[in-house]
C-alpha positions as CSV (number, residue, x, y, z in Angstrom):
1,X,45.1,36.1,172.3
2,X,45.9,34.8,168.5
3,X,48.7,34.4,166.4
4,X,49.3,37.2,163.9
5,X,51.6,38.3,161.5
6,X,53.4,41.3,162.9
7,X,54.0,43.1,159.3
8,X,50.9,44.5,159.0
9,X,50.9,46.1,162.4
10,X,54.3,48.0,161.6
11,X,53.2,51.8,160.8
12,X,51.1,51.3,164.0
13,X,54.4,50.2,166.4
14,X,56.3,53.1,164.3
15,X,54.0,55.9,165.4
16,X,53.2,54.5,168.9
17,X,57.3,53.3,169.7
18,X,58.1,56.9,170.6
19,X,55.4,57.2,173.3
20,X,56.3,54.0,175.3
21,X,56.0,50.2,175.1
22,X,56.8,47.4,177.2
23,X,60.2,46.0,177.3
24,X,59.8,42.6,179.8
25,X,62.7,40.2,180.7
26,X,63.1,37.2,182.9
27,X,66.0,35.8,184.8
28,X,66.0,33.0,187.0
29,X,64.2,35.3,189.9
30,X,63.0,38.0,188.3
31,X,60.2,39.5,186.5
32,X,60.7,43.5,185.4
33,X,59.1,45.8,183.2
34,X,60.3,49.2,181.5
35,X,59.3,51.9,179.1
36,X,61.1,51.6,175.7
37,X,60.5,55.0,173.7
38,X,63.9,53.7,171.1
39,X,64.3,50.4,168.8
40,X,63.7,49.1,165.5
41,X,62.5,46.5,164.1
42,X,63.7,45.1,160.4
43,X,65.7,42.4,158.5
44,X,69.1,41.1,159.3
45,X,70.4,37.7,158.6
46,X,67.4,37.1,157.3
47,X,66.0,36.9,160.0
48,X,63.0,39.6,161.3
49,X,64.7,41.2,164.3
50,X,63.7,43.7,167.5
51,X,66.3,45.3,168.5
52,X,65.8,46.9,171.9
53,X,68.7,49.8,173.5
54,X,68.8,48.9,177.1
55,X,70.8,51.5,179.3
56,X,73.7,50.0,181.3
57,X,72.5,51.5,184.4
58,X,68.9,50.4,184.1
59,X,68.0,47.4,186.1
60,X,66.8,45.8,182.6
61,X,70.0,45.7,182.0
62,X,71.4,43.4,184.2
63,X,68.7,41.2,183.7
64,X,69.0,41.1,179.9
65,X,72.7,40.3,180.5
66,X,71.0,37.4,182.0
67,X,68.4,35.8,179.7
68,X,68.0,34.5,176.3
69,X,64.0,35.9,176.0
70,X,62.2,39.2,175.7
71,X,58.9,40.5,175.0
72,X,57.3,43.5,173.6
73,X,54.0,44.7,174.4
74,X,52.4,47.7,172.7
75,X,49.6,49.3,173.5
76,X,48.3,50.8,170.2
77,X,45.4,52.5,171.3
78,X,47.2,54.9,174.0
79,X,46.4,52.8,177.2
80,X,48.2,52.3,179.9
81,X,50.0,55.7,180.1
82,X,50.3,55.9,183.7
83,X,51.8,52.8,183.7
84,X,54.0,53.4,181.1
85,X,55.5,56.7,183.0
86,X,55.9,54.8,185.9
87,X,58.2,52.0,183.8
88,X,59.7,54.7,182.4
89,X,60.7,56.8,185.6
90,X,61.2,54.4,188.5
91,X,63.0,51.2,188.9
92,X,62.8,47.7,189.0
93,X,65.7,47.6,192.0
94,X,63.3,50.1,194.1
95,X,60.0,48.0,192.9
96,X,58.4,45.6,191.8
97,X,56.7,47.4,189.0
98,X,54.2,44.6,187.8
99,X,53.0,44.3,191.2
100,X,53.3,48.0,192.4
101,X,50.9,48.8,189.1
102,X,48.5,45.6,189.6
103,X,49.7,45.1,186.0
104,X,48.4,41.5,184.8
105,X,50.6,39.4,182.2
106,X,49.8,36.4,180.0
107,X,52.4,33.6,179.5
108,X,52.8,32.7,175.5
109,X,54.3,28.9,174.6
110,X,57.1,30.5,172.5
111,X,59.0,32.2,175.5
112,X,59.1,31.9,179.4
113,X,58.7,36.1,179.7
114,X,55.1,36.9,180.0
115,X,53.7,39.9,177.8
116,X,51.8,42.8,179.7
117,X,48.1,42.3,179.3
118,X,46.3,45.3,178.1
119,X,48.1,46.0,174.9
120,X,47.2,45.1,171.6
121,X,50.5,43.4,170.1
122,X,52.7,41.4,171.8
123,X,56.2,40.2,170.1
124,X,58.1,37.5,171.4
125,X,62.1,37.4,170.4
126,X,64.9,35.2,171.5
127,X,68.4,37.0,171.6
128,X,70.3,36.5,168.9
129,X,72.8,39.2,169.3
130,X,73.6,41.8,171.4
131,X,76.5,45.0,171.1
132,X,77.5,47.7,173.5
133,X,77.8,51.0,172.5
134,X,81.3,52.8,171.9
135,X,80.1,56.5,172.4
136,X,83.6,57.6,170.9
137,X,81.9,56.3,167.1
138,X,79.1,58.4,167.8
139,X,78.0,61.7,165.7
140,X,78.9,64.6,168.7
141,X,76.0,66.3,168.4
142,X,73.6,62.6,169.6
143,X,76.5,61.9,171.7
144,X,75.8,65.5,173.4
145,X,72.0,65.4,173.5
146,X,71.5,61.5,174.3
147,X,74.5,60.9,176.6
148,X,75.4,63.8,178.4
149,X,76.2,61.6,181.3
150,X,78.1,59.2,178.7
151,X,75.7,56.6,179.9
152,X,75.4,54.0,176.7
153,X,72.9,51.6,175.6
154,X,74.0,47.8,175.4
155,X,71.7,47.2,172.3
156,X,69.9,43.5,171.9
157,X,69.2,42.2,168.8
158,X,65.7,40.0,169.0
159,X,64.7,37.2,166.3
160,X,60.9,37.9,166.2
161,X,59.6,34.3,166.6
162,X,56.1,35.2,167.0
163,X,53.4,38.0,167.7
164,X,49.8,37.9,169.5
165,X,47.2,40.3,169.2
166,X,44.4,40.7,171.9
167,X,41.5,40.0,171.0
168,X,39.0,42.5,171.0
């Protein structure tokens, strides 16, 4: 893997976000892995920032609640779509999802959460921020579409400290 500069790669991530990436977290004793189809990545206190929607309810979450580090993997060419419906449908309390899917993952210096080999860019970001949802500020009509179950997103602000590409 090498070093890039993730601006470039940014209509890619925008067409490709909608159809899955890799969201990875790490607490103390545990690995997990989930489908992200929503986030954003731009420019706030001047700082390049990720920010991820995790659902309370996922298993992600609690994890997230629980480390300072996450990682994006995106797999710009379409890969990994079985993978990616299995992330996005089953979870990390029933499996271990990076071993149930023989997925590999690479360790980067920046951050102790490994990316998900097999996809092209790779961002590492250290939480900077993070803000739950109040579903009662919400426009009615996302609030009825999105959270019919009035199930909101905590959402985690990421500093982009680095990105990898895989070589090809």
């Amino acid at each position: 893997m090498k070093r890039v500069d993730f601006r470039p790669f940014l209509p890619e991530v925008d067409r490709v976000l909608p159809g899955g990436v890799f969201l990875t977290t790490k607490n103390d004793k545990e690995i997990n892995t989930m489908t992200m189809g929503w986030g954003t990545i731009g420019y706030i206190w001047n700082k390049a920032v990720f920010m991820v929607p995790v659902r309370k309810s996922r298993h992600t979450h609690s994890i997230m609640e629980n480390s300072d580090t996450f990682t994006v993997s995106v797999p710009l060419k379409g890969q990994l779509k079985e993978e990616l419906r299995f992330c996005g449908t089953e979870s990390g309390e029933d499996y271990n999802k990076i071993e149930h899917l023989g997925l590999s993952t690479k360790f980067i210096p920046e951050v102790d959460v490994p990316v998900i080999s097999g996809c092209e860019l790779h961002f590492a970001c250290n939480i900077i921020y993070q803000q739950s949802m109040q579903l009662d500020n919400l426009k009615k009509d996302i609030k009825t579409e999105s959270y019919p179950e009035e199930d909101p997103h905590t959402f985690y602000y990421g500093e982009i400290i680095t990105a990898y590409r895989e070589q090809e």
